[in-house]
N, C-alpha and C positions, 0 to 999 in steps of 0.2 A: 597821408597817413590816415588809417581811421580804424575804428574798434569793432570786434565783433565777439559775440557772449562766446563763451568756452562751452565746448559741447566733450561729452568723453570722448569724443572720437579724434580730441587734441591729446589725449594722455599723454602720448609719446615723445610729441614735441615736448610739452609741458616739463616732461620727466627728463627730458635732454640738457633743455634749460636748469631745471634746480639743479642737476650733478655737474655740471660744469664748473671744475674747479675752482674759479674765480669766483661763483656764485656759493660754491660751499666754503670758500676762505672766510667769505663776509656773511655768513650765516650767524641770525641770533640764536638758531635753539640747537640744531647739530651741525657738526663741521662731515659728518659719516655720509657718505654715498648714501644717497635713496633707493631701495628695493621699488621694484616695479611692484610687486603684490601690495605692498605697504602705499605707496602711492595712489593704486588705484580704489584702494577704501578712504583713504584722506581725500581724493578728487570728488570721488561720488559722495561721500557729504557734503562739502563744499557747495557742490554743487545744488543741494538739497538746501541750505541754508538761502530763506528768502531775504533777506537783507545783507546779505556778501552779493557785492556784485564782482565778476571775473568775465576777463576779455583777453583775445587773443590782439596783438598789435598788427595790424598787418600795413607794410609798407608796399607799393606798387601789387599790391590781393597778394603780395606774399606776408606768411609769418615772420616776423622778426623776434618777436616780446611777449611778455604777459603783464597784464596789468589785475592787480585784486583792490578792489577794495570794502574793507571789514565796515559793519555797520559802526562803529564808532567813526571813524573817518581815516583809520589808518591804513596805507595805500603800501603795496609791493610791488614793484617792476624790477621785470627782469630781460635783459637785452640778447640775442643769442651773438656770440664772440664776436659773427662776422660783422654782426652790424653795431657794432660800441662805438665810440666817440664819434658819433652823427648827429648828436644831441637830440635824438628820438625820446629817451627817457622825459628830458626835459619839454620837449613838444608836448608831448603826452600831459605831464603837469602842470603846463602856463593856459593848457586849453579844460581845464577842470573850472567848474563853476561852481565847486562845491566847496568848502573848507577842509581841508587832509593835510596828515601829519605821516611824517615816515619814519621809523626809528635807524639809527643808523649807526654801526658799529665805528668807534674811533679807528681812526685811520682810512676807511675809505672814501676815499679821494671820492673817485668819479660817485 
């Protein structure tokens, strides 16, 4: 597994991931499909913001995931469907050297 920065030229995947039902069940701010226009002004500040760091996951140089994390230390991964219970998520965070917190909605399990 290993990391690499998110460029806009992941938008799509990006935008694949957050609407993926499972990912908008356990969403904290909307449970609503993501517009692509509206995404790609929330990416490109993101991306403008120097203290967010954001990574695409790629397992075997393929995508899998995203990984964000906010300058305070709070961390977002997101798995794409095919690749869940592979414990990527969890790889991703036992290999962090940093201190992160994730908020997490009750009830989700994984």
């Amino acid at each position: 597994m290993k990391l690499k920065p998110v460029t806009i030229k992941d938008a799509d995947f990006l935008l694949k991931l957050k609407n993926d039902p499972e990912v908008r069940k356990w969403a904290i701010v909307t449970h609503e499909k993501i517009l692509r226009k509206n995404h790609l002004v929330w990416l490109g500040k993101k991306l403008k913001e120097r203290d967010v760091r954001f990574f695409i996951i790629l397992d075997h140089d393929k995508p899998v995931g995203d990984l964000r994390i906010e300058a305070d230390g709070e961390i977002s991964i997101r798995i794409d469907s095919k690749h869940r219970g592979k414990g990527l998520a969890s790889e991703v965070i036992s290999s962090s050297t940093e201190e992160v917190y994730a908020k997490i909605v009750e009830g989700n399990i994984a």
